[in-house]
N, C-alpha and C positions, 0 to 999 in steps of 0.2 A: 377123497382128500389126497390129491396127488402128492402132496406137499409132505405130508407124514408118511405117506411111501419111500420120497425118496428118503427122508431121516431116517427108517426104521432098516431100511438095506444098506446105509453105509458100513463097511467093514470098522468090527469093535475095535481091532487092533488101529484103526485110524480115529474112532469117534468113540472114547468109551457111553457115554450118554446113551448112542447107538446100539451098544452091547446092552443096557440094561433095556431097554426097549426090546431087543428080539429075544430075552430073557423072559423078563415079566412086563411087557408093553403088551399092546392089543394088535392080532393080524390086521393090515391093511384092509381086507376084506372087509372086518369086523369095526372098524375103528369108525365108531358116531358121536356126536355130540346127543345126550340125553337131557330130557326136564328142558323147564322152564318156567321162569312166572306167571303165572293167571289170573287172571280177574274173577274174583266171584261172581258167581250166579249166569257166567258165558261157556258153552263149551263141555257143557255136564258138572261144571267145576259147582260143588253148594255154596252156598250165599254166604252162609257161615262161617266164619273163619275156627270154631272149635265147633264139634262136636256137642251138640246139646246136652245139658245134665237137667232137668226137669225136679229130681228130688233131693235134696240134701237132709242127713238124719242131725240134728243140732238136741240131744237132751242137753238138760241142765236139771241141778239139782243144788239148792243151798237150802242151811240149817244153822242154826245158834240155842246154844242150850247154855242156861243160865247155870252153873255147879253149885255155887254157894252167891251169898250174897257179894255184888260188886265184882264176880269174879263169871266170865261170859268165854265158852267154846265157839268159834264161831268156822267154816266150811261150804266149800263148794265144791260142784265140778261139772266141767260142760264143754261143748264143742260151740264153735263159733267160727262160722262162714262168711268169708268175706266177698262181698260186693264185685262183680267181674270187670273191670276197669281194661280191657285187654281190645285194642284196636287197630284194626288195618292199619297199614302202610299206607297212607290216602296221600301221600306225596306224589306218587308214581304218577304221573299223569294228571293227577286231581289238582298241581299247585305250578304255577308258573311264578316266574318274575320277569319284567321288561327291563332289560338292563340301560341303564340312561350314561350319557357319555357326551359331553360340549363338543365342539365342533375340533377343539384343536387336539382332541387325543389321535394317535395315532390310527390309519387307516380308518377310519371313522367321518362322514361326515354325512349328514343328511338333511336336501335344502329343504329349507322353512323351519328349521327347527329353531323354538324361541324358548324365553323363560313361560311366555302365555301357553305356547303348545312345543313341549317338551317331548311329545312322542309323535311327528306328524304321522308316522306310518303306521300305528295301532297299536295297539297292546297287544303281547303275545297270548295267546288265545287257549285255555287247557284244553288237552285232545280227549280225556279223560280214560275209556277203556277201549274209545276206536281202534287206536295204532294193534293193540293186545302186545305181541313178542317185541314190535317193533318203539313201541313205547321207550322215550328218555334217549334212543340214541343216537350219538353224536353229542349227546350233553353228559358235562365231567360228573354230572347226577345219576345217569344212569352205573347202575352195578346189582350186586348181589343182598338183596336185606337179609336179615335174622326172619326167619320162618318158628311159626308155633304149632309143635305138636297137637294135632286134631283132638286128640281124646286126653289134652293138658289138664283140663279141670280147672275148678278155685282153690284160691290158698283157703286152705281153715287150720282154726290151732284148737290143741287142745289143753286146757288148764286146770289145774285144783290147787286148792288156797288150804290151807289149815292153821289158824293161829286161838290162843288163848290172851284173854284180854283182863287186868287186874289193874282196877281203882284202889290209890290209897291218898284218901283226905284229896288232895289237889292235884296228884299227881297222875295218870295215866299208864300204864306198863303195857307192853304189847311184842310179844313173840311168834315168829306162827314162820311155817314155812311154804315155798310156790315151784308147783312144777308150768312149765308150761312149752309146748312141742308146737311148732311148727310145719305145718307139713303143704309139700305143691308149692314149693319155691319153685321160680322157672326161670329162673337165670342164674343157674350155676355158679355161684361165684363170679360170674361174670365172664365164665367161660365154659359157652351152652356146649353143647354137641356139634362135633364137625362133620358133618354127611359126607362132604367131599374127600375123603383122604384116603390115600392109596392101601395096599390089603400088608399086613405086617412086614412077610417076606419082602416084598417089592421095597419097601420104605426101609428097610434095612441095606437091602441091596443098592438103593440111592444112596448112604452114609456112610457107607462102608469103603474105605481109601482102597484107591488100586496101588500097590505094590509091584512094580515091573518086574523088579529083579529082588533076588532073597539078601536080605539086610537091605538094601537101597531105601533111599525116600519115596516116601509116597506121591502120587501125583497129587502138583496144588490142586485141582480140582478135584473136588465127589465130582461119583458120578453125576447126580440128582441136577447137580448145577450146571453141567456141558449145556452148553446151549446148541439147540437146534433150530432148525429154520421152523418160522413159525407156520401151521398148516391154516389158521385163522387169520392169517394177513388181506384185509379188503373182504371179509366176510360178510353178510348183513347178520343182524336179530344175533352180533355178539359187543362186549362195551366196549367203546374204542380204545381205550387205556391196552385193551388184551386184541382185537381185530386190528392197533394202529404198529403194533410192533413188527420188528421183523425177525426179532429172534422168542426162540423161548426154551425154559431150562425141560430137562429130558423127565424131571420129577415131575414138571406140571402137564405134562402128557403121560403120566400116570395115574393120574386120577381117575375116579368114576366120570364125572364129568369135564375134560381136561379144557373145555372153555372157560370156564370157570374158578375161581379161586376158593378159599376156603364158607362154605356154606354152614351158619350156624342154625342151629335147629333148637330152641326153647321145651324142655320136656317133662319140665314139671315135677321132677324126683327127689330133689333138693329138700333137705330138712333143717329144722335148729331146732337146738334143745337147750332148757334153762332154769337151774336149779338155783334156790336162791333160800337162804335163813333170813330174814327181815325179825330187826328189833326196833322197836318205838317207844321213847320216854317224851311222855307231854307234861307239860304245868298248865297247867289253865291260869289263863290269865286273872291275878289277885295281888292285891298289894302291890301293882303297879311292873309286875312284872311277867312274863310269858316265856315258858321256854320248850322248846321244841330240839330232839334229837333221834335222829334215826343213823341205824346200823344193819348193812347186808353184807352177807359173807355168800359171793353166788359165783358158779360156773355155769357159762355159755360153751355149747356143742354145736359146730357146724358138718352138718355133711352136703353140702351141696357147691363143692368147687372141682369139676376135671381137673386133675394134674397130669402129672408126665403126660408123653404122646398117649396122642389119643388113635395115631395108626397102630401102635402095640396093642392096646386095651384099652377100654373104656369103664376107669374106675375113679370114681369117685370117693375125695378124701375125708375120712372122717377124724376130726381134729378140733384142737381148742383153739373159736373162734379168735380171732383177729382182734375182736371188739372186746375182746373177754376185760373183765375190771375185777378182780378179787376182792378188792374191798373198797367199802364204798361207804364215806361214814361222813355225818351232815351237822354240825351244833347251828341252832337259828332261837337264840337270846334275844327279846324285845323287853326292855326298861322305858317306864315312864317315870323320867326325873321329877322328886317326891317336893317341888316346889307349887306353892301359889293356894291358891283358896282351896281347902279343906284338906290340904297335903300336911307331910308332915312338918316342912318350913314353908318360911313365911305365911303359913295359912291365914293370919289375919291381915297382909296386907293390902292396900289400898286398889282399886282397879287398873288406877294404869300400874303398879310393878307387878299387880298380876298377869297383865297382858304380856309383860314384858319376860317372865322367869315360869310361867304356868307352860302346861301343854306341849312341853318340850318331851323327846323321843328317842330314844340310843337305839339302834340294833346291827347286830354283829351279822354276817353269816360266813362259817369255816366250812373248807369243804374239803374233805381228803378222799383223793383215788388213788386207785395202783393203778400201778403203769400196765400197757398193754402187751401180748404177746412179741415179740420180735420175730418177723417171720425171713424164713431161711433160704433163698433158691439152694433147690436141692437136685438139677438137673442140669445148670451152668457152669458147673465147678463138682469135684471131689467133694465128696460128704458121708465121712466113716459111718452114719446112722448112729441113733439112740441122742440120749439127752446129752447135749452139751454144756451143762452146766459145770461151773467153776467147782472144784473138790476146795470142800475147808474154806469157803469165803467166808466171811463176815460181815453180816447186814446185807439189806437190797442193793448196793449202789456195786461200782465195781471192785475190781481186786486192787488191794491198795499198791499194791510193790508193780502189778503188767499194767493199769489199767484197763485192762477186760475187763467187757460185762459178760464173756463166755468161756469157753474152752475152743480157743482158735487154733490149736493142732489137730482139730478132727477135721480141719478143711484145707484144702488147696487147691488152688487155681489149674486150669487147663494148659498144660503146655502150648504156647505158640510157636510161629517158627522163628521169634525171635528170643526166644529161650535158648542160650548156650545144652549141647549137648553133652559135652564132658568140661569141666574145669571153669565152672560159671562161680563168677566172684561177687562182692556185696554182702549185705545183712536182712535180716527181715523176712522178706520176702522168697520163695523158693527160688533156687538160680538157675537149679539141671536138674533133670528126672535123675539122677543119682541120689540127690539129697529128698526126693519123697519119699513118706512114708509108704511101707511096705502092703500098706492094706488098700493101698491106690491102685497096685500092679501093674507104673508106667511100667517098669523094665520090663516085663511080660507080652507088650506088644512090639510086634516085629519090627519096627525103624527105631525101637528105642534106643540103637548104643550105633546111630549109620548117622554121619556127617561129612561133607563131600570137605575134600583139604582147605584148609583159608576160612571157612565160613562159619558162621555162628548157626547155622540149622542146623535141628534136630529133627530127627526121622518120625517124630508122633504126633506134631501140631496136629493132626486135624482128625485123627485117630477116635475121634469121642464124639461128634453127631450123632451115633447113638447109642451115647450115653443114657440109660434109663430108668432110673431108680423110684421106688417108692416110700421112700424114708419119710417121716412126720415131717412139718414143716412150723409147725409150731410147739410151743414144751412152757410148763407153766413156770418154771424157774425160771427161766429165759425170758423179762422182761424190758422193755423202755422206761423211763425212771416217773418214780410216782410223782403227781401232783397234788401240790395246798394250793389254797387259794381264800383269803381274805375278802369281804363283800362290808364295807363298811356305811351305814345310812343313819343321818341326824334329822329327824324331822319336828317341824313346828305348827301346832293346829290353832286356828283363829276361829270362837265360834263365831256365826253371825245372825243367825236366830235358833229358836229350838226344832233340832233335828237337822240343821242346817250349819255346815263351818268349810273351813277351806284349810288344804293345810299347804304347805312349804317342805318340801322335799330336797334332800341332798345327798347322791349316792355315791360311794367311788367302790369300782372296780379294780378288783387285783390293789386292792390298797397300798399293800406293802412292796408294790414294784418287786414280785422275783420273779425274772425270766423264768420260762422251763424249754429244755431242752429234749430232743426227742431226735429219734432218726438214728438210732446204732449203725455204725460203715458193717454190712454184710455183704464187702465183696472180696473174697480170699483172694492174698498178694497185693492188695491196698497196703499202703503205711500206716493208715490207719483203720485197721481193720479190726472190729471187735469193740472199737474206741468212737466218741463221737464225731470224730473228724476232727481238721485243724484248729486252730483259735480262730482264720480268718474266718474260715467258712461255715462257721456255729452262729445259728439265727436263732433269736426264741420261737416257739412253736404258739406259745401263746400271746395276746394282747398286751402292750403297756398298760399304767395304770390310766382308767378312765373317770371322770367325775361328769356326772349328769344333775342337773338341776331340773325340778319342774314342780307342777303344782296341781292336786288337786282338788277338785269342790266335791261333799260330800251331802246329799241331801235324800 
């Protein structure tokens, strides 16, 4: 790779990109491109894309013991393995499309082409695993997929139920509590394992500002971004998006595989866990009416999201999910209006006002949630750590006198270089690394108090690339605002022989028209930060109200 030779000998004091290269780059000598994609079952490569698992241990165990009369223990507990659903990549060669195009598109034309024969030259034809390395390129398809760890496994979870169950006269009672674990998620959060990323030191030394002189600004560029001549310009078997360029930064010739960009790897370590109190009050349906109510008071645990860089470490956060709902409480009331024959009015009247006032239907359904966690970037900005929730608020909603739903002095924004360095004016928002708080330690780094005469920059814009912390990202007082929601249904049943009737249904959704809003601003140095944004830009999260009509036949 003559090309990274010359990159790697330019003098640092003329290229720093070049300095970090003959720092922590790879000698000339040394420097290859490694890996690549394969096809199964070519090449010694196994057919299989996971490592075979042949036995899964699944006991289970449930039990109900009657205590006293009408009064029932009831328990389980067991593993449960699920079904492996986990499939190649079969795009890669296995799927073409012929792109179609009239005659009058640009550079395009091809004689005999009709509406009758739209492709006179053929359809493009899939190569399937002939090409192997050479497969997809030159098309903006070929790149890097998500790879799955060989010996990933299936998700199974593990659960146990425990509730006690008490009838009184018509009523149903039901308490009981549920664990239930997760385990062999394989998608991280959605953000699997990076194989490709350079080794701590080196990735530090890419984000680390050069300082020429002692107090002076920093150079606008990291190293990591100098760009170098690219050594894969006109290469074969690399994608052309990275073989069509002519430059590339000094970071991405630090990778293990520096043809390549970031490589995610599925591994299957990912857990959730889920505790939950569930209560149940039923009515049986009698005297024309039915009622149904249930209550859970439950926390969701996730640990299967990579945070911070994953060049420093690779730790995975264990935190309250995302999805997490506190309370979760359901009323579903069904009335049958106590008119028409054998009810308790007009029960003797005549067929048609019974057709006409019988068979009618109310039912309600309320449904209340809490809001969900608010999750924090905690590696884009300042973030003093620990819960930031509001001291002395009052109720879920925000603080009546700031508007915060948080404690938004434990965050601030990254100095840019458009941040005044001394003597920055305004409200709100921080002006100068003078007015941060002390537990930031801008002043602490070395351009913090160097600004050339005349100008509005500051010596630390760029001082924080790596920035790296592992603060929680989410806190259970640190919600989005709960929602009600109204489910209103009038229905009408017509027999029409016995065992046989049709009824008339009428639903409406969200009856009582109330937007909800969601989406807390967490971006420190916003105007509205901590608040849900402006009046223009507030959308509701959920539906208007909907009404549905339909009908069905019951037989």
């Amino acid at each position: 790779m003559g090309g990274y030779t010359t990159d790697y000998n330019i003098s640092a004091s003329t290229n720093i990109g070049s300095g970090l290269l003959q720092q922590w780059g790879i000698p000339p000598g040394a420097f290859q491109v490694i890996g690549g994609p394969e096809y199964p079952g070519l090449n010694g490569t196994p057919r299989g894309e996971l490592n075979p698992r042949y036995k899964y241990f699944q006991p289970r165990l449930g039990f109900a013991y009657q205590i006293v009369n009408n009064t029932v223990l009831r328990g389980g507990v067991g593993r449960f393995v699920q079904a492996d659903f986990n499939q190649f990549n079969s795009t890669n060669g296995f799927s073409t499309s012929t792109p179609y195009c009239p005659s009058a598109c640009p550079n395009y034309s091809i004689v005999g082409q009709t509406w009758d024969n739209p492709f006179p030259n053929g359809l493009v034809t899939a190569t399937g695993n002939t090409l192997g390395l050479q497969t997809n390129i030159g098309s903006p398809t070929g790149g890097t997929p998500t790879y799955e760890a060989p010996n990933e496994g299936r998700i199974y979870v593990d659960n146990m139920t425990l509730s006690l169950q008490r009838q009184i006269s018509s009523y149903l009672f039901e308490v009981g509590g549920l664990f239930n674990r997760v385990n062999g998620l394989n998608n991280q959060g959605g953000s699997a394992k990076d194989i490709n990323v350079p080794s701590a030191g080196a990735w530090f030394a890419a984000n680390t500002p050069i300082f020429p002189t002692a107090g002076g600004l920093p150079d606008a560029t990291l190293p990591g971004n100098t760009n170098e001549a690219n050594p894969f310009k006109g290469v074969a078997n690399i994608n052309p998006s990275e073989s069509g360029a002519t430059s590339v930064s000094a970071y991405q010739l630090l990778r293990p595989n520096p043809s390549a960009g970031d490589i995610y790897m599925n591994t299957g370590f990912g857990r959730d866990f889920y505790y939950a109190l569930n209560t149940r009050v039923e009515r049986r349906y009698s005297n024309g009416l039915s009622l149904r109510q249930s209550f859970a008071y439950s926390k969701k645990i996730s640990e299967d999201d990579l945070y911070a860089n994953q060049a420093v470490a690779v730790k995975i956060e264990k935190r309250l999910d995302t999805t997490d709902t506190r309370f979760n409480y359901t009323l579903y009331p069904v009335y049958e209006l106590p008119f028409g024959k054998g009810k308790r009015f007009l029960g003797g009247s005549n067929r048609l006002v019974d057709e006409a006032v019988s068979g009618w239907e109310f039912a309600v359904i309320y449904h209340f949630l809490s809001g969900t966690p608010i999750t924090f970037p905690t590696n884009s900005n300042f973030f003093e750590g620990g819960d930031p929730k509001l001291k002395n608020k009052v109720g879920p909603g925000p603080n009546q006198g700031t508007g915060k739903w948080f404690d938004t002095t434990r965050f601030a924004p990254f100095p840019s270089k458009s941040t005044p360095a001394t003597g920055g004016t305004g409200s709100g928002a921080l002006t100068d690394p003078s007015t941060y708080p002390g537990w930031t330690g801008v002043l602490g780094y070395p351009g913090a108090g160097a600004a050339p005469s005349g100008t509005t920059l500051n010596g630390v814009y760029n001082d924080f690339a790596t920035w790296n912390t592992y603060n929680a990202t989410t806190f259970g007082d640190v919600r989005e605002p709960y929602t009600t929601n109204f489910t209103v249904g009038l229905r009408k049943s017509f027999p029409i022989a016995e065992g046989v009737r049709f009824q008339c249904r009428m639903d409406m959704f969200n009856a009582l028209n109330h937007p909800t809003f969601s989406s807390i601003n967490v971006t420190p140095g916003a105007s509205t930060f901590g608040q849900f944004g402006t009046l223009a830009s507030l959308a509701a999260a959920n539906t208007a109200r909907q009404v549905q009509l339909s009908g069905r036949l019951s037989f």
